[in-house]
C-alpha positions as CSV (number, residue, x, y, z in Angstrom):
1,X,15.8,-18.4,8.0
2,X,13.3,-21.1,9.1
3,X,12.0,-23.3,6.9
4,X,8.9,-23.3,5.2
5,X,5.7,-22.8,7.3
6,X,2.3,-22.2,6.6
7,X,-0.7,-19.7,7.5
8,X,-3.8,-20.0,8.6
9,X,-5.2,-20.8,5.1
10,X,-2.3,-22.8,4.1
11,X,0.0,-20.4,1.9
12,X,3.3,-21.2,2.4
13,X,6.2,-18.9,3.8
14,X,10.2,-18.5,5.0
15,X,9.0,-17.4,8.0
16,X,10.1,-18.1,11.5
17,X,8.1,-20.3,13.5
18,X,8.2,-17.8,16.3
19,X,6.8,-15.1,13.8
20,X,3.2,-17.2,12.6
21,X,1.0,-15.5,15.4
22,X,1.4,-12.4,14.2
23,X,1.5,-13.1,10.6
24,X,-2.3,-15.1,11.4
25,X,-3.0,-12.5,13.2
26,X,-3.1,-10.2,10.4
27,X,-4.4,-12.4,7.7
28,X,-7.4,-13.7,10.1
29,X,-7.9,-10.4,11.3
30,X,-7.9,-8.3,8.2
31,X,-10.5,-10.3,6.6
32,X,-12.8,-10.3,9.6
33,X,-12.3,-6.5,10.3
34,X,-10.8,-7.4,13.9
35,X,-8.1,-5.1,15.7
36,X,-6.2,-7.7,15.6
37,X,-4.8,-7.5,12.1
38,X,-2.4,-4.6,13.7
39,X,-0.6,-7.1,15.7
40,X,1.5,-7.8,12.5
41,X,3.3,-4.0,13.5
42,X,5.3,-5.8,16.3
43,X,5.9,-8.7,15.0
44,X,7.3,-7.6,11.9
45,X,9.5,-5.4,14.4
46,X,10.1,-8.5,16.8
47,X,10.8,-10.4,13.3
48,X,13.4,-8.4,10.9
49,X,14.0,-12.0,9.5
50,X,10.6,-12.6,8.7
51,X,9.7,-11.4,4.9
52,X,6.1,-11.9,4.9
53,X,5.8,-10.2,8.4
54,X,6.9,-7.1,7.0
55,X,5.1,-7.1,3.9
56,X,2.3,-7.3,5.5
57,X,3.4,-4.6,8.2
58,X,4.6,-2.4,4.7
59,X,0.4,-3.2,3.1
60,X,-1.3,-2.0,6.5
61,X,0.6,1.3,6.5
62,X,-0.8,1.8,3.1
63,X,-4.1,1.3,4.7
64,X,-3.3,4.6,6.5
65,X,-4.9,6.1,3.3
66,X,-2.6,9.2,3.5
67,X,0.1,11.0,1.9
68,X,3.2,10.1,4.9
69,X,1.8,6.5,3.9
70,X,4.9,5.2,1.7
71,X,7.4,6.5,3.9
72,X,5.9,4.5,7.0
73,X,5.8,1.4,4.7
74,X,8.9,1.9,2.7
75,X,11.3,0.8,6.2
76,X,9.5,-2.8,6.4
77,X,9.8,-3.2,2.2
78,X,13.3,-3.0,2.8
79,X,13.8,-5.1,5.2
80,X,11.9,-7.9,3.5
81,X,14.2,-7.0,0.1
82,X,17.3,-7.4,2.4
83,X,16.2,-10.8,3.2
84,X,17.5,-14.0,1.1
85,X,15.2,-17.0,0.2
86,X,11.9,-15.4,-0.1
87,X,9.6,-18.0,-2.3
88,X,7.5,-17.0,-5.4
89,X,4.3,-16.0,-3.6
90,X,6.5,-13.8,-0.8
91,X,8.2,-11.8,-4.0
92,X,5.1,-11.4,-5.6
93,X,3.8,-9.8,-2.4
94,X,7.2,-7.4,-2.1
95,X,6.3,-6.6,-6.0
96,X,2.8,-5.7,-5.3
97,X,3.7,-3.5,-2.3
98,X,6.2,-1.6,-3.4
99,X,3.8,-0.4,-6.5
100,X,1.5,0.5,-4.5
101,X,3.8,2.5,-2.7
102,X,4.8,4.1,-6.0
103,X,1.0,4.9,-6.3
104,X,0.5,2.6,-9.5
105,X,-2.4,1.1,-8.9
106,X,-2.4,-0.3,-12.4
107,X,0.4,-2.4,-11.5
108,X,-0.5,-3.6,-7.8
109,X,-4.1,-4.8,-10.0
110,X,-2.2,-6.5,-12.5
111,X,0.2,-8.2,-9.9
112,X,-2.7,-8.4,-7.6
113,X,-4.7,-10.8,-10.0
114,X,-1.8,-12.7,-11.4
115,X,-1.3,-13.6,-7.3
116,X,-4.8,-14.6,-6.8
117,X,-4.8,-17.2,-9.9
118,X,-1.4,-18.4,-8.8
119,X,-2.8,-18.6,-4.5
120,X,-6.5,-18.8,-4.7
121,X,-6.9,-20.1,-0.7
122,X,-5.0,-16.9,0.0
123,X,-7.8,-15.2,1.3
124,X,-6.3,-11.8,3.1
125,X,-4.5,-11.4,-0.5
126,X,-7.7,-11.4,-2.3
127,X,-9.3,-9.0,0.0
128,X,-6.1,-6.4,-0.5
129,X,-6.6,-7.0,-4.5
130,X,-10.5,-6.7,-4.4
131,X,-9.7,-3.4,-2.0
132,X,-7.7,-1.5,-4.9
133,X,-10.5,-2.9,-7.5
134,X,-12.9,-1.1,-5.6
135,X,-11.6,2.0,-5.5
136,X,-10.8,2.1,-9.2
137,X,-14.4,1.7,-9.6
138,X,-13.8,-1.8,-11.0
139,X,-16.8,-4.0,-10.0
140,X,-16.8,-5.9,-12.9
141,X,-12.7,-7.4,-11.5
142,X,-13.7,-7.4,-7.5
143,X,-16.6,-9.7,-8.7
144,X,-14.1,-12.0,-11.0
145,X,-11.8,-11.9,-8.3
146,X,-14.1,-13.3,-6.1
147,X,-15.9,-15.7,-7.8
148,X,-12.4,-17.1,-8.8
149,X,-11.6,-17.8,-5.1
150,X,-15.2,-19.3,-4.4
151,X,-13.7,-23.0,-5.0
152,X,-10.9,-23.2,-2.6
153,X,-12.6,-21.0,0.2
154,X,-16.0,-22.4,-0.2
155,X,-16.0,-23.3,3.1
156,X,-15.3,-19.8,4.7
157,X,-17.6,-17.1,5.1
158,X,-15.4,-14.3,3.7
159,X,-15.1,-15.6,0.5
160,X,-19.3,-15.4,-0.3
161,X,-19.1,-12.0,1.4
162,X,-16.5,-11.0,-1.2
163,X,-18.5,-12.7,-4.1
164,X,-22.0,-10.6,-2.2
165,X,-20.7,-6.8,-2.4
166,X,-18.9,-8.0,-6.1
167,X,-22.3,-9.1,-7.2
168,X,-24.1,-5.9,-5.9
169,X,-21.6,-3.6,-7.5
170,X,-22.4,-5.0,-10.2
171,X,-25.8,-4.7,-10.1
172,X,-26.9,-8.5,-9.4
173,X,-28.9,-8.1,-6.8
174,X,-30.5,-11.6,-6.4
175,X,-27.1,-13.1,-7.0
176,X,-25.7,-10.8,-4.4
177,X,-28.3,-11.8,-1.6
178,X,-27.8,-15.4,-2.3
179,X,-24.0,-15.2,-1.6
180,X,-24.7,-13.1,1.5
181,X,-27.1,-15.6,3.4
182,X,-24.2,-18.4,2.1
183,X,-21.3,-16.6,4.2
184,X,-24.3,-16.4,6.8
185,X,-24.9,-19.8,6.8
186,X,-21.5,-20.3,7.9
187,X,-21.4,-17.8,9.9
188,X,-24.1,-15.8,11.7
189,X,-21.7,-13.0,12.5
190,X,-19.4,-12.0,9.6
191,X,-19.9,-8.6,8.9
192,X,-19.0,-8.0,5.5
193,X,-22.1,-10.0,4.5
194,X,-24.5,-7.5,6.9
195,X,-22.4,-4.9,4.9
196,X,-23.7,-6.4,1.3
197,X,-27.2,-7.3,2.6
198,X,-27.6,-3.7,3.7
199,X,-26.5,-3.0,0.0
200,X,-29.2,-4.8,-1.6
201,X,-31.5,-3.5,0.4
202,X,-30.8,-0.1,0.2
203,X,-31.0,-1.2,-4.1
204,X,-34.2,-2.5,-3.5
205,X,-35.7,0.2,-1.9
206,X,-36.7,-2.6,1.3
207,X,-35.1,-0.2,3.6
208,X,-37.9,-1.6,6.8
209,X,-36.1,-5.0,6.0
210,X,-32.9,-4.1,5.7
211,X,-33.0,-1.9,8.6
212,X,-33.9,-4.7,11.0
213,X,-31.6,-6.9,9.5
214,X,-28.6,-4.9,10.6
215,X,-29.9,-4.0,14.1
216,X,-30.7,-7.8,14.7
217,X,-27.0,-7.6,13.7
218,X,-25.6,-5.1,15.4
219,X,-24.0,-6.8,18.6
220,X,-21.9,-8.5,16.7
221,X,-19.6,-5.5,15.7
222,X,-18.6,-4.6,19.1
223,X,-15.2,-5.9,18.7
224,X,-14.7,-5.1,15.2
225,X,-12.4,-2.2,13.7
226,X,-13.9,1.4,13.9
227,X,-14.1,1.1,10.0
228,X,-16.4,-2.0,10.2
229,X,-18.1,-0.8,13.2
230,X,-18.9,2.9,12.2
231,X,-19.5,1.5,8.5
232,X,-22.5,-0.7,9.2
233,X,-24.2,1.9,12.3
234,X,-23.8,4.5,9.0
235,X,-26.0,2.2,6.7
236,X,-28.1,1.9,9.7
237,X,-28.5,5.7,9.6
238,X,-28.7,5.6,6.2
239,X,-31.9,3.2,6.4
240,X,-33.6,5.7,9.2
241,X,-33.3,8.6,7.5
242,X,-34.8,7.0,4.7
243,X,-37.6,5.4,6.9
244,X,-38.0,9.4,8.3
245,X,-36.8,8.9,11.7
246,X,-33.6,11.5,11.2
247,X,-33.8,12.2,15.6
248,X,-32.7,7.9,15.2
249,X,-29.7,8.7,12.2
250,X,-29.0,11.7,14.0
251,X,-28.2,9.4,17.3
252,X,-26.4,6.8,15.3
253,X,-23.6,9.8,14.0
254,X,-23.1,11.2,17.7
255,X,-22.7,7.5,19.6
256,X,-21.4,5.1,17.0
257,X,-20.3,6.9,13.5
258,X,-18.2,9.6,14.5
259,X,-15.1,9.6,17.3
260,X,-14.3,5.8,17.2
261,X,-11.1,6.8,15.8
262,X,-11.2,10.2,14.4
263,X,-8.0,10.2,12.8
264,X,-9.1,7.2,10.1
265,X,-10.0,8.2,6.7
266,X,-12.7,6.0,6.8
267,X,-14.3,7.1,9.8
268,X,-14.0,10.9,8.1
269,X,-15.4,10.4,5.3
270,X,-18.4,8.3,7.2
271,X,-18.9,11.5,9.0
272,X,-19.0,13.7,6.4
273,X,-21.5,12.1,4.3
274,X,-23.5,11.1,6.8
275,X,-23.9,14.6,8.4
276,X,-24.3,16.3,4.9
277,X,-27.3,13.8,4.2
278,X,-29.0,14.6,7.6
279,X,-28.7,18.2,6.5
280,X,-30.1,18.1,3.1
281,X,-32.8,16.2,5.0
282,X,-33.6,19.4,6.6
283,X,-31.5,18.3,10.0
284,X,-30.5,21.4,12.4
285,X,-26.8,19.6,13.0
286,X,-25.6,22.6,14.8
287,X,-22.2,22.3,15.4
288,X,-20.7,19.3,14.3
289,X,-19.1,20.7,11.2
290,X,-17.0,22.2,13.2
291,X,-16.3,18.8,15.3
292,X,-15.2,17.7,12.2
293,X,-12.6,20.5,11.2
294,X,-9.6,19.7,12.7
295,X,-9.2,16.7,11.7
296,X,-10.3,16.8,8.2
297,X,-8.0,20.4,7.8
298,X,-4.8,17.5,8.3
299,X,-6.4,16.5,5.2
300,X,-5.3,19.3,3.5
301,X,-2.4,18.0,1.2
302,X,-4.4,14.5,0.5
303,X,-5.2,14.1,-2.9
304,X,-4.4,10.4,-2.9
305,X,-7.7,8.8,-4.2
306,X,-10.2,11.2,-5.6
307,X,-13.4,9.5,-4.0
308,X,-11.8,10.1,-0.1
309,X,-10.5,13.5,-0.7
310,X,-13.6,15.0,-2.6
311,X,-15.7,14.4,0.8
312,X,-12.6,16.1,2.6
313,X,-13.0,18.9,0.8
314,X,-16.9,19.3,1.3
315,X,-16.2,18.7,4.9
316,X,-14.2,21.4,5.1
317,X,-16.0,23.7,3.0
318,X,-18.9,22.7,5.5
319,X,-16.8,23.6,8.5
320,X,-15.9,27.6,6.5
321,X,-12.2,26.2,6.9
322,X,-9.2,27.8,5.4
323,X,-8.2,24.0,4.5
324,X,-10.7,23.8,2.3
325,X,-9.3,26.5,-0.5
326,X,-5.8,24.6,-0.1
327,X,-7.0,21.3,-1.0
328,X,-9.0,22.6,-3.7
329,X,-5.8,24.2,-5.0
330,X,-4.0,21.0,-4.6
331,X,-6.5,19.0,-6.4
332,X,-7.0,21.6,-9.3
333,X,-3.0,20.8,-9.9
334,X,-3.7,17.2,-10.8
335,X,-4.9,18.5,-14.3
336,X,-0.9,19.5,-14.7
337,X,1.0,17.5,-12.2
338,X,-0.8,14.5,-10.9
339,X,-0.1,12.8,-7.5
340,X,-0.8,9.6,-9.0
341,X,0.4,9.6,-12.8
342,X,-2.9,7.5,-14.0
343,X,-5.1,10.1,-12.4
344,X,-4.6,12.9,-14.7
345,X,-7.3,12.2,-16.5
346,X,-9.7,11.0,-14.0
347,X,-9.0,14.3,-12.2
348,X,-9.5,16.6,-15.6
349,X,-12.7,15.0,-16.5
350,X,-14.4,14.0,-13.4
351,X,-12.3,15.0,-10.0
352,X,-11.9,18.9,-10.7
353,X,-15.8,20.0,-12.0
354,X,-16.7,17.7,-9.1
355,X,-14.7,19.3,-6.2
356,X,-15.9,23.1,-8.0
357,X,-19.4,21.2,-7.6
358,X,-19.0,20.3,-4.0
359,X,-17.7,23.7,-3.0
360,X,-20.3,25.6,-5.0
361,X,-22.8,24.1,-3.5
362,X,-21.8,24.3,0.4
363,X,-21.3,27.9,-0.1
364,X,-24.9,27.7,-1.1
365,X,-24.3,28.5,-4.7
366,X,-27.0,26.2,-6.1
367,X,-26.7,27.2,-9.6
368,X,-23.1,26.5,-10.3
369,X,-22.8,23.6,-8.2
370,X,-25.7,21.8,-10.7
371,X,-24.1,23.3,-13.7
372,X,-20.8,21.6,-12.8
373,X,-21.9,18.5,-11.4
374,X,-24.7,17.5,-13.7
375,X,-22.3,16.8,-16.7
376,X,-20.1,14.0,-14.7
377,X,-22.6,12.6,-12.4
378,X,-22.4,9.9,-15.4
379,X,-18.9,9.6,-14.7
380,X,-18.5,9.5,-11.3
381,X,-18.3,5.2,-10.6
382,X,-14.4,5.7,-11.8
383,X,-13.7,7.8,-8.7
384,X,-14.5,4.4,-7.0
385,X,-16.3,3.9,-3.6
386,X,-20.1,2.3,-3.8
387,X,-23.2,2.8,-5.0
388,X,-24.4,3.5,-1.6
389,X,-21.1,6.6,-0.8
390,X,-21.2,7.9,-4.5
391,X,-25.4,8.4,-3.7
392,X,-23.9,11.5,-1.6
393,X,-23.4,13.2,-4.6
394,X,-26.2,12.1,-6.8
395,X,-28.2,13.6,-3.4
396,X,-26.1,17.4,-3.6
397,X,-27.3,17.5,-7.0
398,X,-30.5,16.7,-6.4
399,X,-30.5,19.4,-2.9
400,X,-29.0,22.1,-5.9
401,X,-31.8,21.1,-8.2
402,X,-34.5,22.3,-5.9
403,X,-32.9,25.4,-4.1
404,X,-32.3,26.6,-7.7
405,X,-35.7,26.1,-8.8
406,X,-35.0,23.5,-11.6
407,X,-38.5,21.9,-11.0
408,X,-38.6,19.8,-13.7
409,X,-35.1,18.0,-13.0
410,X,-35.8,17.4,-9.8
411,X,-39.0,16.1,-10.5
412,X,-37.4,13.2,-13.0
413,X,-34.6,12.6,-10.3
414,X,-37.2,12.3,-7.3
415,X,-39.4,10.1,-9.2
416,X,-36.8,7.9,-10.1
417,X,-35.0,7.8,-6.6
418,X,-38.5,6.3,-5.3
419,X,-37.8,2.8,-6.8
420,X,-35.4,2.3,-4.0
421,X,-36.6,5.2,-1.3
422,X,-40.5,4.0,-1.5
423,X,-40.9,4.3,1.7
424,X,-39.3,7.6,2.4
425,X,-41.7,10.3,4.0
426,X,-38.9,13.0,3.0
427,X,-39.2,11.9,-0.6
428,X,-42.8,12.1,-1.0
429,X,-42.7,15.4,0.8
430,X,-40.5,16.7,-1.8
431,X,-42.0,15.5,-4.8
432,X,-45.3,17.4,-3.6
433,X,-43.7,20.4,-3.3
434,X,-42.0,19.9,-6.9
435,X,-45.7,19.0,-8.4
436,X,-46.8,22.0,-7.0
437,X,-44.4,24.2,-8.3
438,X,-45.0,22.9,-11.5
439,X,-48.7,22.5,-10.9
440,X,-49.3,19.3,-11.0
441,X,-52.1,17.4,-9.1
């Protein structure tokens, strides 16, 4: 075992020498979205002496965001655990990993925090910590995180784009914006802060603004992962369909949201929600549900986090797959024998009448889907993902609302959504049909 050496942002480690490339690799890589970050794979193969190598190899398994994930982690766990020497912060790490291959998510948080206070400059750790707080629907902890890190990272970019998308998930919008055009000042191309600039647009309702903020933006991302990539064209789509040029959104999903990497969770659920939006604005999307179908029916036994899996399901529901009455099986089992032990209840009261929701209403039964889905729309931040990806649903009830002729709801929720749609042709279009249904001039 070498002696001590140190990373890119100075955390120490028992790593070899010969070993650091890598481990930068993935630290400076996972933070920036670049390819990179995978790099780590080899090395932690090249390096069976190197513990922090393969943590880090065990953590981007995880990423896989799939149910073989532990067992692809679990051999580079080991090998770190075999390993003598391993300092405070490196044991930490091996403690955090292996809960989150044990799916407690409670733990990895609590271990995940107590890290961050110990390692503030440790940058790639505090984006794997603010990660899980995310999708526990915790925006009030990724924004403590973050700010917590602001002192000994004020001079990178990454740390104000953390402190940005914690401040807009938590409904500082100002706040947020500031801390974006910070990491910008630093640097003109990190892509995290397009990502929370596109957020506070899409809260204010400038959707013009933000819309040329990100295609001024958008050369950039070239070289980024497909999640980064395919996640900032989708808030581009997001911002056309809103602005009423659906032919533009509709472009965006065929050349740069779907078939980056088709395989990615991410990238799936991009898909799904962005193709389900261009339909429910009365888009003609002709066969791309069925694009979609074979790789969202592996998704079939995935009922890892609820937010992922509930678009899954619609997907394939979309797509008049088989797939889609297994997972629904699968997921209606969490009430009695959770995946995930601290899901139980999540699923029971939110995850279950959801997923009935979602399949109601892509088999066009408009009625039950609002019956169900009304009652937990309230509830539906602890599934995680943001304001932006949980609008999907907010939108199906809405699309149930009018096909079932509930005029007056509709009417409340249309009136409300223009505060951050103002400019949306679609909108306006439906709130005059809804006035004139309930004969209003």
């Amino acid at each position: 075992m070498a002696m001590s050496t140190a990373d890119s942002f100075g955390s120490l480690c028992t790593s070899p020498t010969a070993a650091m490339a890598g481990i930068n690799d993935f630290c400076e890589g996972f933070i920036a979205y670049q390819p990179r970050a995978v790099n780590v794979l080899q090395t932690a193969d090249d390096h069976e002496d190197s513990a922090l190598a393969n943590i880090y190899a065990g953590m981007l398994w995880m990423f896989l965001e799939r149910p073989e994930a532990p067992s692809k982690s679990t051999p580079y766990s080991q090998r770190a655990e075999a390993l003598s020497g391993l300092n405070e912060r490196e044991v930490g790490l091996l403690s955090m990993l292996k809960a989150w291959q044990r799916y407690e998510f409670t733990q990895v948080l609590a271990i995940g925090e107590t890290l961050c206070a110990a390692y503030p400059h440790d940058l790639a750790l505090l984006k794997i910590v603010q990660y899980h707080a995310f999708n526990a629907g915790d925006a009030p902890r990724m924004l403590r995180l973050a700010l917590a890190g602001e002192s000994a990272n004020a001079h990178q970019a990454a740390v104000h784009s953390m402190i940005a998308f914690g401040y807009e998930q938590s409904n500082e919008i100002a706040l947020a914006e500031k801390a974006a055009h910070t990491a910008l000042n630093i640097n003109a191309n990190e892509p995290w802060a397009h990502h929370a600039l596109a957020h506070v647009h899409l809260s204010r309702g400038t959707t013009r603004n933000g819309l040329n903020i990100l295609k001024a933006s958008s050369d950039s991302w070239s070289e980024l992962n497909s999640f980064m990539f395919t996640h900032n064209w989708w808030h581009i789509a997001l911002f056309e369909i809103a602005n009423g040029d659906v032919t533009k959104a509709l472009s965006i999903y065929d050349e740069r949201c779907w078939g980056v990497e088709p395989e990615y969770s991410q990238d799936q659920i991009g898909a799904v929600s962005l193709l389900a939006r261009l339909e429910m604005a009365a888009v003609d999307v002709g066969d791309r549900w069925q694009g979609l179908r074979p790789y969202l029916e592996t998704r079939d036994d995935d009922v890892i986090q609820p937010f992922l899996c509930l678009q899954y399901l619609y997907g394939l529901a979309k797509a008049e797959s088989p797939s889609a009455q297994t997972l629904l099986a699968l997921m209606q089992q969490q009430a009695e024998k959770p995946v995930v032990i601290q899901d139980k209840a999540l699923w029971t009261q939110v995850g279950i009448p959801t997923a009935n929701a979602l399949m109601a209403h892509a088999q066009g039964d408009f009625e039950q889907a609002v019956r169900l889905l009304a009652p937990v729309r309230q509830q539906l931040w602890r599934i995680g993902g943001s304001h932006a990806q949980r609008d999907l649903f907010e939108q199906i009830l809405l699309d149930a609302r009018l096909r079932a002729g509930h005029w007056d709801a509709a009417r409340k929720t249309l009136e409300h959504r223009k505060s951050w749609e103002p400019e949306s042709p679609l909108l306006h279009q439906r709130l005059n049909e809804v006035y004139q249904q309930l004969n209003i001039s």
